[in-house]
N, C-alpha and C positions, 0 to 999 in steps of 0.2 A: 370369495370364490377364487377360486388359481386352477391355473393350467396342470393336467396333468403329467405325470413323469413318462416319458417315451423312451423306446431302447434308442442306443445311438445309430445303430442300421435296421435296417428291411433287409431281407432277400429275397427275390425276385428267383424265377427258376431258369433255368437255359432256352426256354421256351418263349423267356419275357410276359412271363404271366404278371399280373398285376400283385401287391404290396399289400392284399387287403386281409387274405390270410392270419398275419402277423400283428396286424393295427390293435392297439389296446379297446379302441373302440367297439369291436368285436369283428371273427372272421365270417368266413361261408356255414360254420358250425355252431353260428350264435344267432340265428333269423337277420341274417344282412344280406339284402337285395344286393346283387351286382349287375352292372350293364354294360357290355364292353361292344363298340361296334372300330370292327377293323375295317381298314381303306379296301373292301376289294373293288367298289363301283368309284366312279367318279361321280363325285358332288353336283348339281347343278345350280342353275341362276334360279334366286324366286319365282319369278316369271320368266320365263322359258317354252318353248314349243306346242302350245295349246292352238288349236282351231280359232281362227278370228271368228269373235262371235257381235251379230249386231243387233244392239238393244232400239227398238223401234218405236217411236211415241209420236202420236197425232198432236199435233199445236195448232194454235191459233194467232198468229204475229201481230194483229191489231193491239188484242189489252197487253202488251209484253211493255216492262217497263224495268229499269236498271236495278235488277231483285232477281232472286233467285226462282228458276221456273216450277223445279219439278226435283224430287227425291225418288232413288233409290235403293234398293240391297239388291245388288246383283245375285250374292247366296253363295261367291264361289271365289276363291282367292283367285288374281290376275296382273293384268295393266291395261289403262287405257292407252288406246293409241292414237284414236280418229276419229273425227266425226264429219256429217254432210247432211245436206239439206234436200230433200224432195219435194220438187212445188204437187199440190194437189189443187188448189185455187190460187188465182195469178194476186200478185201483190200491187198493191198501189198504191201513192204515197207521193211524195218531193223529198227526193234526194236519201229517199227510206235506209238506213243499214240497223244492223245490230252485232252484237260480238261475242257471240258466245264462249262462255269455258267450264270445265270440270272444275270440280270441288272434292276433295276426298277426306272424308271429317271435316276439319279445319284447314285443310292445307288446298290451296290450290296448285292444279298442275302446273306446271313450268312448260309452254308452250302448249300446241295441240288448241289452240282456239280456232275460231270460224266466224270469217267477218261476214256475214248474210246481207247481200245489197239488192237494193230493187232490182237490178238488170239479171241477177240469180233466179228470179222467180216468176220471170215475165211468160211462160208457159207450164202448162200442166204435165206433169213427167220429169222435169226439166231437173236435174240435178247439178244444184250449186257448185262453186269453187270449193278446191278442198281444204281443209284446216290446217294449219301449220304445223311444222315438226314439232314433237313431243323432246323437251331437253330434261327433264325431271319430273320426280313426285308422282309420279303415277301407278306405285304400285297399292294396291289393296290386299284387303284380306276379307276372308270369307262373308264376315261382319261389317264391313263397314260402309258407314251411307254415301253413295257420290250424288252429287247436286247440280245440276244444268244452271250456269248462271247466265245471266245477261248483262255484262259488266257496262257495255255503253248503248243507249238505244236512240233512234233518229227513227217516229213514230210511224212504223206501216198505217195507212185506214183500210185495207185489206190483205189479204195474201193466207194461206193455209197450207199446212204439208204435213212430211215425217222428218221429227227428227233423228236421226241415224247416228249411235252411238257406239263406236270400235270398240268392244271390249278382246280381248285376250288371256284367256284361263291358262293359269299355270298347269305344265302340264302332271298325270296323277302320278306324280314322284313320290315309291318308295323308300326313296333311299333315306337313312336318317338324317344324314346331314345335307344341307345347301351352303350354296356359296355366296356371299356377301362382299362390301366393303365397296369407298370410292374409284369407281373405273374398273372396277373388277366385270370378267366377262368370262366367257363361256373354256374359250380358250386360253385362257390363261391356269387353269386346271388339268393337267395332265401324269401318267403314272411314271412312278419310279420304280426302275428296272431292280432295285433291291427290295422292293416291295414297301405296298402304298403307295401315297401319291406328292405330288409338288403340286404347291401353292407357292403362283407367282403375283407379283403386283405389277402394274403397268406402268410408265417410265418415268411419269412426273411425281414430284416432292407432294409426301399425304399422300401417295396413293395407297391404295390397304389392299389386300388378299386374307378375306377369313370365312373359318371356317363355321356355321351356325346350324344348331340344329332344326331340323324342318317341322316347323309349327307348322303349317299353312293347316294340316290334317286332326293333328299329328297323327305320324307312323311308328314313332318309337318311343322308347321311355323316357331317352334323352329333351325331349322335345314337351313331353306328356306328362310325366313325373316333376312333378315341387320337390327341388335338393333342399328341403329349410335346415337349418343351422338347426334346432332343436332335436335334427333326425339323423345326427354323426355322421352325417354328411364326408365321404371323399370324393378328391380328383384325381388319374392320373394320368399322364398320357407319356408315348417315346413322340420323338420328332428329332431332324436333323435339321443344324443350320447349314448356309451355303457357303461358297467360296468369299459371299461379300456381306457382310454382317454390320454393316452402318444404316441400321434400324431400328425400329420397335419390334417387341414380339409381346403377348400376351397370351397364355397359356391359365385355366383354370374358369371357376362359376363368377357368372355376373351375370346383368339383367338384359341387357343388349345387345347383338351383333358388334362391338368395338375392339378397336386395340389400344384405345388411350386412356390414362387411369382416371384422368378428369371427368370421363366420362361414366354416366352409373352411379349413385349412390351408395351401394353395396354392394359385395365383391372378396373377392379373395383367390390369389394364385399367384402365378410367376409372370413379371414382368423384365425384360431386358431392355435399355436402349444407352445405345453406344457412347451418350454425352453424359451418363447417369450413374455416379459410382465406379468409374473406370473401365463401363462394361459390365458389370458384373450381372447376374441373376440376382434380380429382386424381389426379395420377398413381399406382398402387397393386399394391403386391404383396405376396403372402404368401408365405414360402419356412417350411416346418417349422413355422406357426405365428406367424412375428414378421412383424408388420405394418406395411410402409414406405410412407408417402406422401407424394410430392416436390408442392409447388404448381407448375401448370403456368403459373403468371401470367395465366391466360385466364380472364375471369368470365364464369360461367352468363346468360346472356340469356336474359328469358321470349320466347318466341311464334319464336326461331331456331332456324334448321336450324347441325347440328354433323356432320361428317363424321368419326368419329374412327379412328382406326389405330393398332396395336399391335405389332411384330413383334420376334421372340425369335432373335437372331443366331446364328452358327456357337459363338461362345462363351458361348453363354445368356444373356445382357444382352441387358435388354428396351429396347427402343426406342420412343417416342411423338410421334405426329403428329396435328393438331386442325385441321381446315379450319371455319372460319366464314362463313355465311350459302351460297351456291349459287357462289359463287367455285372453280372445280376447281382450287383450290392450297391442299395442306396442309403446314405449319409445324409441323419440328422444334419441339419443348418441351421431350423431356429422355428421358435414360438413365439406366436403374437404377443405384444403387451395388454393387448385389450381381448374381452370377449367379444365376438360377432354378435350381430344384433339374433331377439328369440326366435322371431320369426322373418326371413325372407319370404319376396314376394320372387315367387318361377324365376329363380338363379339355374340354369343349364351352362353347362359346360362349352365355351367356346376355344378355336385358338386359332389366332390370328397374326400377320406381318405388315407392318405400314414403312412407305422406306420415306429414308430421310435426307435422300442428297438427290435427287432427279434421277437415277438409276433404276431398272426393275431388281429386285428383290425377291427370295426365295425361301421356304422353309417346306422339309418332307415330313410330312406325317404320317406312321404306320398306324396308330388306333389312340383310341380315348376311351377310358374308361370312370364312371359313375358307381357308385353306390352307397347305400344307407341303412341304417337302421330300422329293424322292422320292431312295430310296435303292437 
């Protein structure tokens, strides 16, 4: 099996339509789904602006012992954030505590526990001390089960109430895309006046700014649709780097929210970072784990627009196309040595910014576009 032969350019039209037209994989006149969603909204956080909602369970403190209490499915993507204790019968005991925390699958939350001590429940009504600040791990999804644990316990021989569980629903975000990555936040997403938007990162080294599509629902195809290699699969998107370009960038399908190629299994698109090849745009794929990156000869420019393009042929060799500055002509750079694996597992299109020196970081993104082959 070999890769097939590709022209040496694309053209794009003055309107910056996408590449797909042309693709030997077939165009808009061969059954190929296209999906293009342009920046006009701003992105949001996972969890983001939902009504605090409180999940309310009667307990009994006496048989509580260092195990987990009680399972749920909330039924609805969020964060926790809180919890509290309601005495309903007084507690008593010598020197009674216990310490509650969430569980989210496997993961426990990173703060947000609640030390429960006898002198919390020495009345009926009487509402406990509140739980500590939430620093991680607390975001869910629609599906998944959280667990009331009781990590240390000093035996109540009575006591009864409600336990009071903060939950926070993400709020019902159309938009296709959300915003992700370390210390990324609400603000740090804002529009550019040439149209579309900046993604910035926040000021320490690892911080990330990306862009990912909004599963929680899904609302779109980006999100909703399986890109598999077996479906000629392309990527493409425009974006602008900024005046300070000593970072990662990651542009194309993978399985995760990421910007680093270590990360994900499988994968395929453009990667940049400034200690890597000179700078250059990297061509990059992960097949089962092993991580290929061809230099595409083309160096990163701060403050340029890059139109970049990716597509995965009838024999899975991935193909790569880079257009420089507002020119609608993009140039061949190069094809994988290897085929992508048959089938991915919900590879969507991300693109994402991690900086690499303690400074925030920026990249503008006008749209991303998806599509495949219809069968």
């Amino acid at each position: 099996m070999a890769a097939r032969a590709v022209p040496a350019t694309l053209a794009s039209d003055a309107a910056r339509r996408g590449i797909h037209d042309e693709l030997l994989v077939g165009g808009r006149g061969v059954n190929r789904y296209v999906s293009r969603v342009n920046f006009d909204n701003l992105p949001i956080l996972k969890a983001e602006q939902g009504p605090l909602v409180w999940f309310n369970t009667y307990i009994d403190l006496d048989p509580i012992t260092a195990a987990d209490v009680f399972t749920f499915t909330p039924g609805f993507a969020g964060a926790y954030e809180q919890m509290r204790f309601v005495t309903e019968v007084a507690g008593t005991g010598s020197s009674s505590a216990i310490t509650f925390n969430i569980e989210i699958g496997s993961t426990n939350v990173s703060g947000g526990t609640l030390v429960l001590i006898l002198a919390d429940t020495s009345s009926v009504g009487e509402v406990g001390a509140a739980s500590s600040a939430v620093t991680g791990n607390n975001v869910f999804t629609s599906t998944d089960v959280l667990t009331l644990e009781a990590a240390t316990v000093t035996d109540f021989t009575a006591g009864e109430g409600i336990i009071q569980i903060g939950l926070r629903p993400a709020s019902n975000n159309a938009a296709p895309y959300e915003i992700a990555g370390t210390n990324m936040t609400a603000a740090l997403v804002t529009w550019d006046t040439e149209g579309g938007i900046k993604l910035a990162t926040a000021t320490a080294d690892n911080d990330q700014a990306i862009l990912s599509p909004n599963t929680d629902v899904p609302f779109h195809a980006h999100a909703a649709a399986i890109w598999q290699s077996d479906d000629e699969p392309a990527f493409e998107c425009l974006l602008r780097t900024d005046a300070l370009i000593t970072c990662e960038i990651w542009a194309g399908m993978r399985e995760t929210a990421a910007v680093l190629l270590v990360t994900d299994d499988d994968k395929y698109g453009f990667m940049y970072d400034d200690q890597v090849n000179s700078g250059t745009w990297g061509l990059a794929t992960s097949i089962a784990g092993t991580d290929v990156v061809i230099d595409s000869g083309i160096t990163v420019v701060a403050d340029t627009w890059y139109q970049l393009a990716a597509f995965v042929d009838d024999n899975r060799f991935v193909h790569w196309y880079i257009g420089v500055g507002l020119e609608p002509k993009l140039r061949f750079v190069g094809t994988s040595a290897s085929a992508v694996k048959t089938a991915e597992t919900d590879q969507n299109p991300f693109v994402g910014v991690q900086d690499n020196t303690g400074a925030a970081k920026l990249i503008r993104a006008s749209w991303i576009e998806a599509s495949k082959r219809l069968k």
